[in-house]
N, C-alpha and C positions, 0 to 999 in steps of 0.2 A: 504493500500500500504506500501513495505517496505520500507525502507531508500535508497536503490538501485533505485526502480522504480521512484521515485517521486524527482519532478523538487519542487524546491522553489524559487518563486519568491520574492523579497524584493524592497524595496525603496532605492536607493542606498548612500541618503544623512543619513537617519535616521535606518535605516536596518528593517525598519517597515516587515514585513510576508506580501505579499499582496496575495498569492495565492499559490496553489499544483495544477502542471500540471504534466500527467503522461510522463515519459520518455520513449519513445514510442522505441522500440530493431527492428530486420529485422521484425519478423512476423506482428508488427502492423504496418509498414511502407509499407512493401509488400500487406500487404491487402487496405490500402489507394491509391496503384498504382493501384491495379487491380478494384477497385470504380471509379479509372480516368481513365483508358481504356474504360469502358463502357460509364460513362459519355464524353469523350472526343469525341465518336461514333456523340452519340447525339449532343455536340457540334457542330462540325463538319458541320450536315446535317442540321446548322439552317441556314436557308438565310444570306446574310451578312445584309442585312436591321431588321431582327429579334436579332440579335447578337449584332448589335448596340444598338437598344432599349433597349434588356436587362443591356448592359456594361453601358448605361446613367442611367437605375433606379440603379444597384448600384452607381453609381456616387451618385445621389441623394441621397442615404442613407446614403452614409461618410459626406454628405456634411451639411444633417441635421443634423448628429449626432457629428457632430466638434466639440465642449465644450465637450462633453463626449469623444471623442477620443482623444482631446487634452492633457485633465485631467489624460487621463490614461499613455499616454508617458511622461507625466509629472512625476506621480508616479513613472514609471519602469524607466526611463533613471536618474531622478533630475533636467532636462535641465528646464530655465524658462517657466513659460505658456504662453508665447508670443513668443519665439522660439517653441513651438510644433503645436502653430497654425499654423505659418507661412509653418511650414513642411506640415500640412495636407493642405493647399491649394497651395503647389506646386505638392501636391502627385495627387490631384483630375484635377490639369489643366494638367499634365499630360495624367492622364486617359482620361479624358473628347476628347482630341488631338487622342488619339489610337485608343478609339471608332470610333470616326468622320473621320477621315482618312484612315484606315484599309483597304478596298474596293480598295478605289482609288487607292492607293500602291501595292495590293497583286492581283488586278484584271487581269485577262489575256490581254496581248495587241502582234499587232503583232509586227515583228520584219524586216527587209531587208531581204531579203533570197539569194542576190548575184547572182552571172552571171550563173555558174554552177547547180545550184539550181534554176534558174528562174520557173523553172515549180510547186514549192515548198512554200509552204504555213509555214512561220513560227509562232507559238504563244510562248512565254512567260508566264507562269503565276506562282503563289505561291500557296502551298499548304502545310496544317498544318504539324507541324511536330509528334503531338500525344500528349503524356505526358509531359510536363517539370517540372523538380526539382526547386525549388528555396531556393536557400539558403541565406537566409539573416542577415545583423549585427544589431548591437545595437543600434551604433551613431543616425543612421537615420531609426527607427525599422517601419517606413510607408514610405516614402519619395523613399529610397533608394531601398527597394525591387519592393514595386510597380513601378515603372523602369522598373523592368521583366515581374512583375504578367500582370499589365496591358496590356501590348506588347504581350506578350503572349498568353493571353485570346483574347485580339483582332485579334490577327494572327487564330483561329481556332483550340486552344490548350487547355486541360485542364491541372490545376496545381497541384501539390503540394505542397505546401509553408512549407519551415521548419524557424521558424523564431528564432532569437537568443535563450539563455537560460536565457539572461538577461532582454527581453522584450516578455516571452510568451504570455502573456494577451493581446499587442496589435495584435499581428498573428491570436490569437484566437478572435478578435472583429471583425477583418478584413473577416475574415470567415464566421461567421456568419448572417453580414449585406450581403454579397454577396448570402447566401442560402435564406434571406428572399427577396432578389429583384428576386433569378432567379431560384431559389426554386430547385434547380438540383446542386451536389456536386461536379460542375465543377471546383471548387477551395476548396481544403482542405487542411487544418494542422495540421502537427505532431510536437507535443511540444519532447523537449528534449533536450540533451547535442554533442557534439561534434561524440557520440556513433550514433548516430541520422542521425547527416549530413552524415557521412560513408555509414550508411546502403542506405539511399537516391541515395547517390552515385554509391552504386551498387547493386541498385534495377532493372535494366533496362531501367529508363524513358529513352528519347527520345532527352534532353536533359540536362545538368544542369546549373542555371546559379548560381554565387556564388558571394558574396561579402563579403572580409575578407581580411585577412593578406597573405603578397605573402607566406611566410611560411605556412601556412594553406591550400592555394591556391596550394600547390606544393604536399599537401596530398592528398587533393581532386582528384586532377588532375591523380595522381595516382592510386586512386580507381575508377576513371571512366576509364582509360586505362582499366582493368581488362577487361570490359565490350564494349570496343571501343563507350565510352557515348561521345561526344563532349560536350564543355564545352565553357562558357561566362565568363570569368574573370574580376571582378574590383577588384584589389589588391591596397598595400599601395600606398603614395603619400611622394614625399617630396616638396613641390612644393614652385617655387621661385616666388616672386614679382622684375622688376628690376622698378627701380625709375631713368627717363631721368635728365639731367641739366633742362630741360627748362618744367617739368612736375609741378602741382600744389599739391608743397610738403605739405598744412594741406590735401586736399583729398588723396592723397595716404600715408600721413599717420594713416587717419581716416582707411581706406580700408584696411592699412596691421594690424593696433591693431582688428577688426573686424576677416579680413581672418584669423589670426594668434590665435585667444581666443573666439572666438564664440566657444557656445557648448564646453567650456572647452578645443577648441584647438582639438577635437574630429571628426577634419572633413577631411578625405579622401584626399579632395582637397582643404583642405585651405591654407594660407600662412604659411610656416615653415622659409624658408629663402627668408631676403631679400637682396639686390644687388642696390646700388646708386654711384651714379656718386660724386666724391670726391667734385665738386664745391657745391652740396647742400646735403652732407652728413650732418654734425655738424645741420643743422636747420630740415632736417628730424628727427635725431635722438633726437634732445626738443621737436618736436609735436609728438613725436610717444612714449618720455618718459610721457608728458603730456596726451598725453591719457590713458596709461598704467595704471598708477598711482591713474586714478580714479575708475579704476575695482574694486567689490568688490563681490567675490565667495562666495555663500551660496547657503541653502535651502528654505530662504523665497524667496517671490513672487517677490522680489523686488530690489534680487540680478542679476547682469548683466550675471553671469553665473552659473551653477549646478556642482555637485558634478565630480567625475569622475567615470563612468559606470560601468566600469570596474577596481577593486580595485589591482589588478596585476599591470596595467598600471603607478603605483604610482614610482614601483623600475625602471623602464625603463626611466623617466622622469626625476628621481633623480639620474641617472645615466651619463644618456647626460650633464645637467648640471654641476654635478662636472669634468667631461672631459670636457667639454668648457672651466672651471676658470681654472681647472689644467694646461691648455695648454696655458694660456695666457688671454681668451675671457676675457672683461670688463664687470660688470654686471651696467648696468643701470637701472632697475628698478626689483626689487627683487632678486633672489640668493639661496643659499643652502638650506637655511631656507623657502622658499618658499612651496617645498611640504607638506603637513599637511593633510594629510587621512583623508574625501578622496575627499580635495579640495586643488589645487594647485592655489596659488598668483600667479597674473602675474607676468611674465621672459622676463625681454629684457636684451641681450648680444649684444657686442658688438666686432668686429678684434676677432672673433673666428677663428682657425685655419680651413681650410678647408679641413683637414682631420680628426676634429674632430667628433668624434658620433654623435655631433649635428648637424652636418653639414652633414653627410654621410648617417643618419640614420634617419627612421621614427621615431621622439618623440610622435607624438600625446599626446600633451597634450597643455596648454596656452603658448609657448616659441616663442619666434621670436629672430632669430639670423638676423643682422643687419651689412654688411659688406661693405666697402668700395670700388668703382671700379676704372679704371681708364680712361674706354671708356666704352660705350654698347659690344661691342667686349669682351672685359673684364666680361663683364656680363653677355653674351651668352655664353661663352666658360663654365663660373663657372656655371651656371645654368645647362648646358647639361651635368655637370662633375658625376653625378648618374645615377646608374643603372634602376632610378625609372623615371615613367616619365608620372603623372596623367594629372597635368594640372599647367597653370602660369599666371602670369598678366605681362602687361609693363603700365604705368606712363609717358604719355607725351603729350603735349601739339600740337603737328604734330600726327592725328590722322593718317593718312597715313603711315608715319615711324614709329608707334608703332605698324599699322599690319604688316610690312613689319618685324621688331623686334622678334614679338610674331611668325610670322610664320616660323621664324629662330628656336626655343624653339623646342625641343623634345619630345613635350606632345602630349595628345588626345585631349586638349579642355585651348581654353586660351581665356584672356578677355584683353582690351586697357581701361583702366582709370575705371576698376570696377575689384572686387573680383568675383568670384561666376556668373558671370553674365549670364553664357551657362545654368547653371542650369533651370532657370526659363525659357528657351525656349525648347517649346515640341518639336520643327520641329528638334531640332541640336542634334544628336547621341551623348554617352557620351562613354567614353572608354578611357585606359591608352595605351602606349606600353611600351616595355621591363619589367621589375619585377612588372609593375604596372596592368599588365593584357594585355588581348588581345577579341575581338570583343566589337562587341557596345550594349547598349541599348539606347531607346527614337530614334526619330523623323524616318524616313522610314528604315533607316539601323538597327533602332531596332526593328521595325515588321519584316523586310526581316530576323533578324538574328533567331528569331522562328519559320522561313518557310523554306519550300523547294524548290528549284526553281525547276520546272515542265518543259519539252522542248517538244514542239507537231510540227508535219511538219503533212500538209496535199498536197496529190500529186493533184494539180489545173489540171492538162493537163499533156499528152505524153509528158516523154523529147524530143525535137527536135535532140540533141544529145547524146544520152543514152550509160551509162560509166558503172551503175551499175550494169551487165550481163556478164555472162562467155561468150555469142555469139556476144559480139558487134565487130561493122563492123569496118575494117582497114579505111575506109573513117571517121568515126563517129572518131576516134583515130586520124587521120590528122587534120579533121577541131578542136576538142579541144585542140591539141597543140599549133595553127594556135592560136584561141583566146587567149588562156594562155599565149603565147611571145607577140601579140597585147597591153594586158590588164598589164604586171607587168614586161618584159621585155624592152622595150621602155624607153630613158632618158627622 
């Protein structure tokens, strides 16, 4: 293979070689659609009780084979092997929920068929939508895509998973264990670059879903236009924590050093800014400088967090930063010197300007900007002030006012006295609005969003009063206006 075709996989703490995946152009991507059209056939026509069994022995295969799958997102992302576990057993309770659910959700049921229609048989049902694309990232290279893969295979759809350039190895293990549980090439992947996801994109499939950067998301989006592909977006996040007076300031500060530096600060939805109420601002900001402080970034086993995935994302990170200090921001626990390629020290700021990049912009990286309010009000207003809108937490001790708070927030998905906490539930759909994307994946709105809805009427008996004929009768026209002022006319 030349230098062109060929993907190289590496270690991103050590730049270890770990593998050569080929970079798959239109033709090899086009002929893995047309391998999912036929297998999607088959899919398709297997019972929904045969579909399930198959989607549990893959389950069963990821689930035996954890230590080795863990190991390997280990290698390709740097994140600890206790962060890649915990990914593959939210990845498999996922799946395990799509399988088992799927039926119930997508089965035909009927429906009210109304006055007009009395003679009329409504059904409801879902039905596959063929091919889908899946385009997935790095941060989360199982966790995150199977979201879709799973949702999708269980909706009666075959895949094609394109998974990052930075985690081909685990797309391609993902693949594999699925053709030995279900022995049919109803999920396949094409390894490769950005070149890749394009051609995916307008390949035809049926649908695409995509998770990336909303500026990625905007090209995508693009190249399925071409094709009128519809498309599932999870784009960036900036997402706020706010912290109540009367909340229990070491857990939410445990929560926001967590949301904010896990995974290197590399998660979609975790905490970027946070927002506290001035009477326990100053004792937030010691427990949350105290936990900061103890983080220690590397590549052994036994460091709290890994490298950074993606070695671009270093000047972006070091760019936010010196626009927070430039504009005033206080640094509490690390500072300029913090980036170090290609692991960044923990970053807490603090009275950062809130028009500044760190505050306006996705950093993704370990930074928690840390701002003062002067009500909840104050902190709803600043929270909903982005164009981005993934997901948030509120902090307080009135769990009823903290949903009534959180359902104030502008996101797809929030949590009351926990980070992250929608995640690990299969039943709750995930999804951003405005620059953060648009539809869902997981729990029924993420099977429904890989189907079609189907609308069937069966005629049960003669209309009594029949409307839909060039010869109806001027009586049949009285008595249904007669009803119609009865039924919607009347105070």
């Amino acid at each position: 293979m030349t230098a062109q075709t060929v993907l190289i996989g590496r270690n991103p703490a050590t730049g270890e070689v770990l593998g050569e995946y080929p970079i798959a152009g239109e033709n090899e991507v086009g002929a893995a659609v047309d391998r999912a059209r036929t297998a999607a056939t088959w899919w398709a026509g297997r019972p929904p009780a045969e579909r399930r069994a198959l989607l549990l022995a893959w389950k069963r295969e990821l689930a035996r084979g954890a230590d080795e799958l863990a190991a390997l997102i280990r290698s390709e992302t740097g994140k600890p092997l206790t962060d890649a576990g915990l990914e593959v057993m939210l990845a498999v309770e996922h799946l395990d929920w799509a399988a088992r659910n799927a039926h119930r959700v997508l089965r035909g049921r009927t429906v009210r068929s109304g006055l007009l229609a009395a003679n009329q048989r409504g059904v409801l049902s879902y039905r596959p939508l063929g091919v889908v694309g899946v385009i997935g990232p790095w941060n989360y290279p199982v966790y995150t895509p199977l979201g879709s893969v799973s949702y999708a295979l269980a909706a009666g759809n075959a895949v094609v998973f394109k998974p990052s350039e930075y985690t081909p190895g685990v797309g391609r293990w993902l693949a594999d264990k699925f053709l030995a549980a279900v022995g049919e090439p109803v999920l396949q992947v094409v390894t490769g670059d950005g070149t890749t996801g394009a051609a995916l994109a307008r390949s035809g499939v049926d649908k695409i879903a995509f998770t990336g950067s909303t500026a990625t998301a905007k090209r995508v989006m693009a190249a399925c236009a071409e094709t009128l592909t519809p498309i599932v977006v999870e784009a960036g996040g900036k997402d706020a924590m706010i912290v109540a007076a009367d909340a229990d300031v070491d857990a939410a500060a445990a929560a926001a050093v967590f949301g904010g530096m896990g995974n290197s600060g590399q998660t979609c939805a975790g905490v970027e800014r946070v927002y506290v109420e001035r009477s326990v601002y100053a004792a937030f900001v010691d427990a949350v400088q105290a936990r900061a402080m103890e983080l220690r970034p590397g590549a052994s086993e036994d460091s709290d967090y890994g490298p950074l995935t993606m070695p671009k994302q270093a000047d972006v990170i070091a760019g936010h930063v010196a626009d927070a200090l430039a504009r005033g921001g206080k640094p509490i626990v690390g500072g300029a010197d913090a980036v170090r390629p290609p692991f960044v020290d923990p970053v807490v700021l603090t009275e950062v300007p809130e028009d500044s990049s760190a505050v306006t912009e996705e950093t993704f990286g370990p930074v928690l900007i840390v701002n003062p309010v002067d009500d909840l009000d104050d902190a709803v207003r600043r929270a909903n002030s982005t164009t981005l809108g993934l997901a948030g937490s509120v902090f307080t001790r009135d769990t009823k006012r903290g949903a009534a708070i959180a359902a104030r927030l502008r996101v797809g998905a929030a949590s009351v006295n926990s980070v992250l906490g929608f995640a690990a539930i299969p039943a709750l759909p995930f999804g951003g609005v405005g620059d953060s994307g648009f539809g869902r994946i997981h729990g029924a709105d993420g099977l429904r969003e890989f189907s079609r809805a189907n609308s069937l009427t069966v005629q049960r008996f003669r209309a009594p009063v029949d409307l839909m004929r060039f010869d109806r009768s001027p009586k049949a026209v009285a008595t249904a206006w007669r009803m119609f002022r009865l039924r919607h006319a009347r105070g």
